[in-house]
KOLVO-927182 format. One line per field, with one value per residue: residue number from 1; residue in one letter; z negated, x, y negated of N, C-alpha, C in turn. Coordinates in Angstrom, 3 decimals. Each point is the difference from the previous one (the first is absolute). Layout:
<nodes>
num = [NUM | ...]
residuo = [A | ...]
nup = [Z | ...]
neast = [X | ...]
nnorth = [Y | ...]
caup = [Z | ...]
caeast = [X | ...]
canorth = [Y | ...]
cup = [Z | ...]
ceast = [X | ...]
cnorth = [Y | ...]
</nodes>
This chain:
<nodes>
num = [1 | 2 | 3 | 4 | 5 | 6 | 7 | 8 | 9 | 10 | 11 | 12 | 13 | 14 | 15 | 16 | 17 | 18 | 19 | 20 | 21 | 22 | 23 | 24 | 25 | 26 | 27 | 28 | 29 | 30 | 31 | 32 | 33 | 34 | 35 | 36 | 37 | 38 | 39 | 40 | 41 | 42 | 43 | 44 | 45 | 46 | 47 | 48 | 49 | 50 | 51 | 52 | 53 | 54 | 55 | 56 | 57 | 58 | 59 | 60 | 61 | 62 | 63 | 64 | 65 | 66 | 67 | 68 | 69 | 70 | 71 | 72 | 73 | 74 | 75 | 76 | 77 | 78 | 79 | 80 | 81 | 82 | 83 | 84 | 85 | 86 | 87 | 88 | 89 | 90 | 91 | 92 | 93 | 94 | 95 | 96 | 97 | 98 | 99 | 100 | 101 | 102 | 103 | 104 | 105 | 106 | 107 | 108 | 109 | 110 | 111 | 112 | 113 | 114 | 115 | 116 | 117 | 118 | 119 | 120 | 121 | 122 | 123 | 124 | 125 | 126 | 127 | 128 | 129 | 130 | 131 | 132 | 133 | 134 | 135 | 136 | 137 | 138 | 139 | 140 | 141 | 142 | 143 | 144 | 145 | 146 | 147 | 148 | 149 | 150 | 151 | 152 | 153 | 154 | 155 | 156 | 157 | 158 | 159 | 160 | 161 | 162 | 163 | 164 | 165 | 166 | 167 | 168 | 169 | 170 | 171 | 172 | 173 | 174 | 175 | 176 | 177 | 178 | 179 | 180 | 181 | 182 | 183 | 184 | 185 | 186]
residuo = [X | X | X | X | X | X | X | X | X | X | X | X | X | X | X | X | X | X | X | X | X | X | X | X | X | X | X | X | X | X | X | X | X | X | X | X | X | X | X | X | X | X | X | X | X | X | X | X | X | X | X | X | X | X | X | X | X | X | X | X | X | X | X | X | X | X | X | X | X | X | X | X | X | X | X | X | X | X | X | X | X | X | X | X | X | X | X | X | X | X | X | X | X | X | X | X | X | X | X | X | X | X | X | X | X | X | X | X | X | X | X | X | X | X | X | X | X | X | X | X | X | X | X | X | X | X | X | X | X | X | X | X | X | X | X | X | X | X | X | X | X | X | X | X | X | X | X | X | X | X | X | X | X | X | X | X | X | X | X | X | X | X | X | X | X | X | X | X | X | X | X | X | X | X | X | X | X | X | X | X | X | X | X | X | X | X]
nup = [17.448 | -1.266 | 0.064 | -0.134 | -1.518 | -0.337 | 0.068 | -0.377 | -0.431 | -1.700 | -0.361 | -0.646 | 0.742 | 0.281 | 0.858 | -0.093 | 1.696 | 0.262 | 0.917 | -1.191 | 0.268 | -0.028 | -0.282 | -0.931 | 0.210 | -1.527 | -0.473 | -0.542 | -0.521 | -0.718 | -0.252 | -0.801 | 0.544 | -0.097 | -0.641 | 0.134 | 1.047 | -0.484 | -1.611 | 0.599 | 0.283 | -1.500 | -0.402 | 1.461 | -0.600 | 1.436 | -0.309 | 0.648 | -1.541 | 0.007 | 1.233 | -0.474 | -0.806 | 0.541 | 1.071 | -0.878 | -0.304 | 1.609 | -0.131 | -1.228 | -0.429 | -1.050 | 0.837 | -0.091 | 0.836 | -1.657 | -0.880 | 1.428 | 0.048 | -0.855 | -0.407 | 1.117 | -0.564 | -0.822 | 0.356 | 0.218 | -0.889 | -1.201 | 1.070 | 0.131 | -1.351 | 0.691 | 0.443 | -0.341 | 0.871 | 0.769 | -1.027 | -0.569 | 1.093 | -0.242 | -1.879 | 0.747 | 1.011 | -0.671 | -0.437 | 1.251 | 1.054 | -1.016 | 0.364 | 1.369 | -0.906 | 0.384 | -0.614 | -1.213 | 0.210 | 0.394 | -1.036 | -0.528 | 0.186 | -0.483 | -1.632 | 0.590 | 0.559 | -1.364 | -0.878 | 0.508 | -0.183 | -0.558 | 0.026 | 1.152 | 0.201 | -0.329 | 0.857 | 0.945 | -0.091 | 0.536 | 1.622 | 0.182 | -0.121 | 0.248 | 0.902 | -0.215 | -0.528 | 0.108 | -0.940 | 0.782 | 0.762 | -1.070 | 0.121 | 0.469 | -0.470 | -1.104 | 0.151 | -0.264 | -0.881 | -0.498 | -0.154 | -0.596 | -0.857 | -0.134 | 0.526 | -0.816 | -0.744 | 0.207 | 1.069 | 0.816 | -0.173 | -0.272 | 0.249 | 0.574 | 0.139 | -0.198 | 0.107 | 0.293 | 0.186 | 0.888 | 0.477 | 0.109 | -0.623 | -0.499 | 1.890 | -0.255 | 0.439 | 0.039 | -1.131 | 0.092 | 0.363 | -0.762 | -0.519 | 1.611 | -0.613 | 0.728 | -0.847 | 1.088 | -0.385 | 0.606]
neast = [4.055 | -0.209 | -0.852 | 0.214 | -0.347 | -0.772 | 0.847 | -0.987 | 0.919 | -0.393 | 0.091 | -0.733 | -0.744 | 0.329 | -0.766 | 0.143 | -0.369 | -0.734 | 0.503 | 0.201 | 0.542 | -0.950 | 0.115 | -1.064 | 0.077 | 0.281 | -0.914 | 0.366 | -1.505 | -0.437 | -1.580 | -0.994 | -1.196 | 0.994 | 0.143 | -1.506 | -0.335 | 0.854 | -0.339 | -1.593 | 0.874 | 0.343 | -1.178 | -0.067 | -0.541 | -0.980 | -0.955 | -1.099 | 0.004 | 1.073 | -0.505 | -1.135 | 0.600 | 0.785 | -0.504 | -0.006 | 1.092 | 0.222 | -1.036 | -0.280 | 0.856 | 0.326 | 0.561 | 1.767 | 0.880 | 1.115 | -0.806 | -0.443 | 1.258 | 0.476 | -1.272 | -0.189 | 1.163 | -0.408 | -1.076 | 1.105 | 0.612 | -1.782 | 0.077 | 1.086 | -0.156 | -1.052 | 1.060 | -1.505 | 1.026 | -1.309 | -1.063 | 1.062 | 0.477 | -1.376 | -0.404 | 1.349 | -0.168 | -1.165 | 0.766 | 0.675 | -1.038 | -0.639 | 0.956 | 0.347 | -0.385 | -1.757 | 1.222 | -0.639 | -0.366 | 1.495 | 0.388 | -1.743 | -0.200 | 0.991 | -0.574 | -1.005 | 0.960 | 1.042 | -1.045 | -0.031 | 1.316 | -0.440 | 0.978 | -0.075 | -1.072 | 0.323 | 0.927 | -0.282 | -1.191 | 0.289 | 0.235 | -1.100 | -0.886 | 1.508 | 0.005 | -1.526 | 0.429 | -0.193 | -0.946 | -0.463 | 1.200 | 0.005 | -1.566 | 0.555 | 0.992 | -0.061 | -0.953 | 1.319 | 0.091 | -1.059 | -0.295 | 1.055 | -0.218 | -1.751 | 1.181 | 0.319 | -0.419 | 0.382 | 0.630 | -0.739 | -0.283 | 1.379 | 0.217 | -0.820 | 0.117 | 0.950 | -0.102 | -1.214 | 1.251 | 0.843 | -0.725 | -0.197 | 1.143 | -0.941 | 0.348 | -0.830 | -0.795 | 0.660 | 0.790 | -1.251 | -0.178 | 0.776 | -1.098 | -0.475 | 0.897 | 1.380 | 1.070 | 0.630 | 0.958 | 0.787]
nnorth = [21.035 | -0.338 | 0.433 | -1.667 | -0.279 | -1.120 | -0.615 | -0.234 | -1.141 | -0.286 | -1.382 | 0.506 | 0.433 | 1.383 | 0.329 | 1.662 | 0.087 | 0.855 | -0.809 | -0.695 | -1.066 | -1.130 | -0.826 | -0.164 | -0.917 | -0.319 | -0.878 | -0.841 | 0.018 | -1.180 | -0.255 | 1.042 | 0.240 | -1.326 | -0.309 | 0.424 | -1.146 | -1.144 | 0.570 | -0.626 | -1.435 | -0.027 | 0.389 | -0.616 | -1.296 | 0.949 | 0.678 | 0.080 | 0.337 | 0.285 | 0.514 | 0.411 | 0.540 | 0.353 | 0.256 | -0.116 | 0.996 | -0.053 | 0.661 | 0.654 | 0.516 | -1.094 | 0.295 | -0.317 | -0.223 | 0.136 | -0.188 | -0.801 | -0.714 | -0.181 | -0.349 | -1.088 | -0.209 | -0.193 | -0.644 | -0.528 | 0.436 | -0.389 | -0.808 | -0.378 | 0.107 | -0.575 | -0.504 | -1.199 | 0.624 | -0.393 | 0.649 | 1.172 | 0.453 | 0.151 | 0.810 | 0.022 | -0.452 | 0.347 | 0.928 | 0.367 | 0.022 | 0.332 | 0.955 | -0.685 | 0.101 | 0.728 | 0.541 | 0.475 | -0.785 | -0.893 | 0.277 | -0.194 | -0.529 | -0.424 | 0.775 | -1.001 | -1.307 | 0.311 | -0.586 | -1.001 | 0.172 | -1.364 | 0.483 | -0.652 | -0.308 | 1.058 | -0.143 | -0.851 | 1.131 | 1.663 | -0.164 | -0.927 | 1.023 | 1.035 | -0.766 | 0.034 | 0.982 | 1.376 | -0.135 | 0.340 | -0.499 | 1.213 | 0.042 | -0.822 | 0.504 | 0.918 | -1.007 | -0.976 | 0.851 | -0.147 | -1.258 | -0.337 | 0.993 | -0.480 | -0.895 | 0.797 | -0.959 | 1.262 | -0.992 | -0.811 | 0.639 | 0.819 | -1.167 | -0.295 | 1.529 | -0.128 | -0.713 | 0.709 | 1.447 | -0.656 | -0.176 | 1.425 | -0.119 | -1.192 | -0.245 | 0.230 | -0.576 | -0.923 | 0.782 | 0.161 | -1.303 | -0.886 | 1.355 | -0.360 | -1.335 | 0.609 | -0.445 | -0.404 | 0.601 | -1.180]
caup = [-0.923 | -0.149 | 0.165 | -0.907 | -0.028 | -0.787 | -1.284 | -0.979 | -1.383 | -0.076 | -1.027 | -1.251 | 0.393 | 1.432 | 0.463 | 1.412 | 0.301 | 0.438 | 0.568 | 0.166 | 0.847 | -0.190 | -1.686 | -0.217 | -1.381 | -0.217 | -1.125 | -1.514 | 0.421 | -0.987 | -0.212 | 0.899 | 0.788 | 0.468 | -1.460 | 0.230 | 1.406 | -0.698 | -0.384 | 0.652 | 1.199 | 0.223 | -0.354 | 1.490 | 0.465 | 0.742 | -0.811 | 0.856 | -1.352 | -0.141 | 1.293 | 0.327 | -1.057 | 0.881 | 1.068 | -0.912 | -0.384 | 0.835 | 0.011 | -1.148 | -0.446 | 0.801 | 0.231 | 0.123 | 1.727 | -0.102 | -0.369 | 0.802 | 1.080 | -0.391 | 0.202 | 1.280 | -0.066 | -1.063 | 0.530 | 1.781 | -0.191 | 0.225 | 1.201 | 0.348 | -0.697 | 0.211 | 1.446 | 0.261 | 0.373 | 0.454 | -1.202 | -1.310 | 0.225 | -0.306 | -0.612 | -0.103 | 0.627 | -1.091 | -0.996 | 0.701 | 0.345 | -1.382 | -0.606 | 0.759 | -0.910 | -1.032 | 0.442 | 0.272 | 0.709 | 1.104 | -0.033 | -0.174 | 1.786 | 0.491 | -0.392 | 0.809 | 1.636 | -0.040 | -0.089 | 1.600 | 1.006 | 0.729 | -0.602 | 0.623 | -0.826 | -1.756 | -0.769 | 0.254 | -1.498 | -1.107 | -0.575 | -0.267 | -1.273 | -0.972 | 0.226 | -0.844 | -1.138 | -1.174 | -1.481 | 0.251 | 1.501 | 0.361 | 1.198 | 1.325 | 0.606 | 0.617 | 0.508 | 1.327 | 0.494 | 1.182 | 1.510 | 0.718 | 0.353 | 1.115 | 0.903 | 0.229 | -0.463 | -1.450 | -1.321 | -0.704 | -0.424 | -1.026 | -0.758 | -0.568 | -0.920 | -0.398 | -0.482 | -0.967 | -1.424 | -1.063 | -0.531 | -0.911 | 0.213 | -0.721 | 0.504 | 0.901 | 1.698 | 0.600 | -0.703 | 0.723 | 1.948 | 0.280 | -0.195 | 1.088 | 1.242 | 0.139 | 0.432 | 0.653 | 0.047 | 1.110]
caeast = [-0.667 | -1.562 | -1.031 | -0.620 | -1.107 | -0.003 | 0.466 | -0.527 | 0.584 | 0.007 | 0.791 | 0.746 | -0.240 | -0.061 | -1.039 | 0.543 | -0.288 | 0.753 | 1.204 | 0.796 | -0.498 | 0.394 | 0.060 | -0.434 | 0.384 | -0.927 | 0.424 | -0.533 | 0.230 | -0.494 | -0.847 | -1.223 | -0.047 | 1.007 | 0.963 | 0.148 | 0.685 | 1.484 | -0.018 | 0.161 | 0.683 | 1.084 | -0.455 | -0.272 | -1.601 | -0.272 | -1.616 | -1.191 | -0.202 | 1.462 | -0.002 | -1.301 | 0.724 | 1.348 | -1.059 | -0.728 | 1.153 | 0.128 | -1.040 | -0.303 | 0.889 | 0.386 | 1.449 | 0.897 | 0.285 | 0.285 | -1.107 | -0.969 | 1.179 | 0.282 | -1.039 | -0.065 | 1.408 | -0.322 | -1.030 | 0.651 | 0.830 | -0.610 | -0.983 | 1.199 | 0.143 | -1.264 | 0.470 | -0.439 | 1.214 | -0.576 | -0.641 | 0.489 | 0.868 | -0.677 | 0.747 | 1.209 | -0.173 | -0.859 | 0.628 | 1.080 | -0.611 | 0.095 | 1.151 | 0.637 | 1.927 | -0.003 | 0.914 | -0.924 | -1.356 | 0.692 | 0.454 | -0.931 | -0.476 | 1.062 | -0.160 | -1.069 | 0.229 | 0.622 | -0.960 | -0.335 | 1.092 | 0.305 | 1.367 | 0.940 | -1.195 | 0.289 | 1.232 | -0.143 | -0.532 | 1.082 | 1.047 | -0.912 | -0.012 | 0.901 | 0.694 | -0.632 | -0.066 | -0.920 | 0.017 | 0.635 | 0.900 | 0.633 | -1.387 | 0.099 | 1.076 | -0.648 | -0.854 | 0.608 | 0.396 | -0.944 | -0.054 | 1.238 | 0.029 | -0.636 | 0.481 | 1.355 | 1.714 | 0.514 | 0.951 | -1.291 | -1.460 | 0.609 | 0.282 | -1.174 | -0.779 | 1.772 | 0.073 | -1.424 | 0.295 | 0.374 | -0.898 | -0.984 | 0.680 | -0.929 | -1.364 | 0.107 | -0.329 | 1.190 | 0.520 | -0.323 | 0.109 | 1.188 | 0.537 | -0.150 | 1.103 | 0.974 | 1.027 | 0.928 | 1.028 | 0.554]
canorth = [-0.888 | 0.804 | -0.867 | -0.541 | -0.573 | -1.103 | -0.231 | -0.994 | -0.308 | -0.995 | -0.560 | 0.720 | 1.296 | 0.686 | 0.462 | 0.651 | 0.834 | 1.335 | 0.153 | -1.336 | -0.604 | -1.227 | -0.700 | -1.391 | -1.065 | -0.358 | -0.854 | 0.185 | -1.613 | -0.962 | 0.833 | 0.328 | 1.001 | 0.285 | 0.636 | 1.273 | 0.563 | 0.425 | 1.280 | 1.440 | -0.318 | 0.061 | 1.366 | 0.706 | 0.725 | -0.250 | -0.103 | -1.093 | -1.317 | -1.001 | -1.097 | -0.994 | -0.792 | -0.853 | -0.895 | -0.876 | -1.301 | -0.122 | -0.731 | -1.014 | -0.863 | -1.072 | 0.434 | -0.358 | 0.331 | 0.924 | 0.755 | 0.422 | 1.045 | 2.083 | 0.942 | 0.334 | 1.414 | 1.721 | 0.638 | 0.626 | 0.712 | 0.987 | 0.426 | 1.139 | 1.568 | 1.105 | 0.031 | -1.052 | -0.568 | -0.993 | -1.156 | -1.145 | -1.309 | -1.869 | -0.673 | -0.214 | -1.407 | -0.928 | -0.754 | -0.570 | -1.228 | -0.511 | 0.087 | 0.583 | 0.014 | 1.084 | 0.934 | 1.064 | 0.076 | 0.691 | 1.434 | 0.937 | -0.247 | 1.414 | 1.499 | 0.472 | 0.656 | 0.959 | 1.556 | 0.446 | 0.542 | -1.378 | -0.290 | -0.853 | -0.979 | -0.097 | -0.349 | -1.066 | -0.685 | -0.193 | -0.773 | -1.490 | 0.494 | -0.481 | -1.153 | -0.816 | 0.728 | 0.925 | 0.859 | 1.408 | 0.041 | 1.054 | 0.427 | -0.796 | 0.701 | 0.988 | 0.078 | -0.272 | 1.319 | 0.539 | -0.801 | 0.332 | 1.154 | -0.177 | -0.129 | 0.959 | -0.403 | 0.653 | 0.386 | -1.114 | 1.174 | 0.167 | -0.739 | -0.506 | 0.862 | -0.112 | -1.524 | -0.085 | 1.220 | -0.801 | -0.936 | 0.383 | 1.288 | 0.883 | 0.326 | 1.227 | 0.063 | -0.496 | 1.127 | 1.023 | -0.476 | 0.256 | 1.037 | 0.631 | -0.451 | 0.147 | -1.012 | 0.392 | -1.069 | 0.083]
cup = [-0.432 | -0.101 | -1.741 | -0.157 | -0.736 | -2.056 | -0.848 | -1.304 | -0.210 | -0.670 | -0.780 | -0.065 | 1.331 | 0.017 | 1.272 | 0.382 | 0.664 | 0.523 | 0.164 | 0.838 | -0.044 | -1.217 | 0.173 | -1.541 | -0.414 | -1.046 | -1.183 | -0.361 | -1.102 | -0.479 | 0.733 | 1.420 | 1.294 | -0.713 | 0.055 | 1.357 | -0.075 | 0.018 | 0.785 | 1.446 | -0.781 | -1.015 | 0.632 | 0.418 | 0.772 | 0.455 | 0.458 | -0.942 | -0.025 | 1.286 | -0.775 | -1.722 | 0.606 | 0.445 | -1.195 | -0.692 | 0.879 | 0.350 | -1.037 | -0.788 | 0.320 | -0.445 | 0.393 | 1.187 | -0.009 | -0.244 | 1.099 | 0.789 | -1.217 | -0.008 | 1.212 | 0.439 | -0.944 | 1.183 | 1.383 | -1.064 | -0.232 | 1.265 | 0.741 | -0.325 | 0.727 | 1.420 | 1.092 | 0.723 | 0.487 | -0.607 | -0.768 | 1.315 | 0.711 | -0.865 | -0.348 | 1.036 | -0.640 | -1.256 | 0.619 | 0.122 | -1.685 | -0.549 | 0.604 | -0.640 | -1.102 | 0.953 | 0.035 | 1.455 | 1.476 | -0.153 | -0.110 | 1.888 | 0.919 | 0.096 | 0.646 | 1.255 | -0.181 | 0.060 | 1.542 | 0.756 | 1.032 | -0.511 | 0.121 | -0.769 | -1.432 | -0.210 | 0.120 | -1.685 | -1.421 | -0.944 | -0.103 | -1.734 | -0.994 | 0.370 | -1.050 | -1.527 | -0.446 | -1.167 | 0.516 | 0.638 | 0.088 | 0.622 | 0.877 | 0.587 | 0.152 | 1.390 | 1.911 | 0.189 | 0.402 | 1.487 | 0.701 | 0.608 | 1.036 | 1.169 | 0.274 | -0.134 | -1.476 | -0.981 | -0.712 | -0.942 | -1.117 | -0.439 | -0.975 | -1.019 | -0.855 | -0.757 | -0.948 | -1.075 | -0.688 | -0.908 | -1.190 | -0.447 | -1.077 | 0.797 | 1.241 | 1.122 | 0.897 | -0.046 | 1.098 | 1.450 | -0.020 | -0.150 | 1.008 | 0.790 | -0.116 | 0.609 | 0.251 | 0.381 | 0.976 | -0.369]
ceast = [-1.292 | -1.212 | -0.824 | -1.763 | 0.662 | 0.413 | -0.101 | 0.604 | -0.509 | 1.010 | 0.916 | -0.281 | -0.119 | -1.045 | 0.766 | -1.383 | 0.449 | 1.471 | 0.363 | -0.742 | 0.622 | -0.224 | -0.559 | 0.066 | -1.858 | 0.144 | -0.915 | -0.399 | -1.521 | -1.209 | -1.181 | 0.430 | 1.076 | 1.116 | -0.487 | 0.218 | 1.276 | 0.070 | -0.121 | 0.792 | 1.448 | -0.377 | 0.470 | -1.280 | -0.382 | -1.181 | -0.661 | -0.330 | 0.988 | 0.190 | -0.801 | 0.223 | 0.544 | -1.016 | -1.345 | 0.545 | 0.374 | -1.472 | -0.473 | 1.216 | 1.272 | 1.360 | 0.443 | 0.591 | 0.815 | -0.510 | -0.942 | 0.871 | 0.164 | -1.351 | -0.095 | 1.131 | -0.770 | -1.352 | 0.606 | 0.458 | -0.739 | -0.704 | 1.336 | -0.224 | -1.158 | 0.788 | -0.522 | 0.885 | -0.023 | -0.056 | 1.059 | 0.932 | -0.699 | 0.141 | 1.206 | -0.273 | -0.542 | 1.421 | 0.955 | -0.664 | -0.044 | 1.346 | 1.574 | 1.880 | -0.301 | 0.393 | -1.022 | -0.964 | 0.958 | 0.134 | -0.655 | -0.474 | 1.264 | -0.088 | -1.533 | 0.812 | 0.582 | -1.138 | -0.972 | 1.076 | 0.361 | 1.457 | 0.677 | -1.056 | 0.362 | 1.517 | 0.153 | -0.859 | 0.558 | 1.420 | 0.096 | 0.040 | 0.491 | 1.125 | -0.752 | 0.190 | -0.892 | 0.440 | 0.714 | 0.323 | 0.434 | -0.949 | -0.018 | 1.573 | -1.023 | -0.922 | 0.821 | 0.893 | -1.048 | -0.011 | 1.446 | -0.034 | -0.929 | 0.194 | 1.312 | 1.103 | 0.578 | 1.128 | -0.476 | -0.541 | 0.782 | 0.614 | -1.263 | -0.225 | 1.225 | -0.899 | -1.324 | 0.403 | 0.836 | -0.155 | -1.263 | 0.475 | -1.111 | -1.314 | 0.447 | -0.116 | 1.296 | 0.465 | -0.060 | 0.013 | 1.780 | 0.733 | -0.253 | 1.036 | 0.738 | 0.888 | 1.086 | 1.271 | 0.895 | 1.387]
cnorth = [0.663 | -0.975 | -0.078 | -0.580 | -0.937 | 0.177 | -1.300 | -0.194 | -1.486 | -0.533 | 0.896 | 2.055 | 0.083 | 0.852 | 0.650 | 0.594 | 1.270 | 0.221 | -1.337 | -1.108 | -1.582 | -0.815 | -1.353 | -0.916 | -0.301 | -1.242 | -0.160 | -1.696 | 0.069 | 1.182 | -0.023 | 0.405 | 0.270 | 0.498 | 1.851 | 0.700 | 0.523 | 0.963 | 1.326 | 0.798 | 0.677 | 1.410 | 1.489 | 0.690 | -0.592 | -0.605 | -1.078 | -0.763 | -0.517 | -0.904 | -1.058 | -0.913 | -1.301 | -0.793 | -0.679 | -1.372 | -0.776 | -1.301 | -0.956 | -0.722 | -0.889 | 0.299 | -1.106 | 0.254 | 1.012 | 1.623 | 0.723 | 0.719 | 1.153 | 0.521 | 0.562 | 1.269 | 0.907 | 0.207 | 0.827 | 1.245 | 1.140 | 0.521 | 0.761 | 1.025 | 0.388 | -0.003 | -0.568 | -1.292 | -1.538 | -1.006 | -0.250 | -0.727 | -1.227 | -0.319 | 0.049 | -0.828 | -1.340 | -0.326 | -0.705 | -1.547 | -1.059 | -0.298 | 0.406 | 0.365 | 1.177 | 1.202 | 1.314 | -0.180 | 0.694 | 1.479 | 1.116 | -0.567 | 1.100 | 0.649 | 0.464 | 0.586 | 1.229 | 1.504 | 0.031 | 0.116 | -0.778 | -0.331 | -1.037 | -1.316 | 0.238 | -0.544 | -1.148 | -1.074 | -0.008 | -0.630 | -1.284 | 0.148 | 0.072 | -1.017 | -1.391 | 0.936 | 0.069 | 0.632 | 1.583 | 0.541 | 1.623 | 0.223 | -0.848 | 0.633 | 0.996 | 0.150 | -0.152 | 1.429 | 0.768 | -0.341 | 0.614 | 1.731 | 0.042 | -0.261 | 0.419 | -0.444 | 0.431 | -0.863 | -1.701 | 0.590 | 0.427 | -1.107 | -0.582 | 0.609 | -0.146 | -1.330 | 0.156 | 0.703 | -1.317 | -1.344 | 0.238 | 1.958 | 1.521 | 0.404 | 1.484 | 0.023 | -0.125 | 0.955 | 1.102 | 0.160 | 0.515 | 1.309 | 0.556 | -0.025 | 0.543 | -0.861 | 0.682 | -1.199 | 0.455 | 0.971]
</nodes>
């Protein structure tokens, strides 16, 4: 197995780092300064102004329960990308607690245990996750083929990664996990 870093995707773009890693959701939700948390959550920017964007909106404006749960998910997603593994999964707890049927907030809390090598803690979320549905279930497979390979279960691990290429046959990452395996038939 080779050793990974963290792989950050939002909503609608992927953000790789160096050698792959785990995948987070992001959402897209009303205006001002949460409306640009959004953005820069699903930008893939990482950036101490885009936290503290988030955490204003968070503070001054009067959000909706829906609304305070995805900010609280885009501010985890940018504090992931800094690999801040802790903090965003308070706020992926904060949107859960607000919003316990928002499928992102399980699956980016996953993709933390997954980037601390907590595997067995990430599948368990994950699959909360997409059992409540998310906007973008091929990075929550993906992300349980991490966890799965983490704990050595290859042929979990190729399915997962089997199930994210197909689900999103225009993304690469998957693509590429599954070009390590060799399948062998009886």
């Amino acid at each position: 197995m080779t050793s990974r870093s963290l792989l950050v995707a939002g909503a609608l773009t992927a953000t790789l780092f160096a050698s792959g890693g785990a995948v987070a959701s992001t959402l897209v939700l009303g205006g001002g300064a949460a409306k640009d948390c959004s953005i820069a959550a699903i930008g893939g920017r990482s950036d101490k102004k885009s936290v503290l964007m988030c955490t204003t909106a968070l503070e001054t404006e009067n959000l909706n329960f829906r609304d305070r749960a995805r900010t609280y998910v885009n501010r985890g997603v940018l504090q992931m990308r800094q690999r801040d593994f802790p903090t965003a999964r308070a706020d992926f707890d904060a949107a859960s607690k607000i919003d316990p049927d928002l499928g992102e907030a399980w699956v980016n809390r996953g993709a933390t245990y997954v980037g601390e090598e907590r595997y067995n803690d990430a599948l368990g979320q994950i699959d909360k996750g997409l059992s409540l549905g998310v906007k973008d279930p091929e990075k929550a497979w993906f992300n349980r083929g991490m966890a799965n390979e983490g704990l050595g279960d290859l042929k979990s691990a190729y399915q997962d990664y089997s199930k994210a290429a197909e689900l999103d046959p225009e993304w690469d990452a998957p693509k590429k996990e599954l070009m390590r395996f060799t399948v062998k038939r009886p």
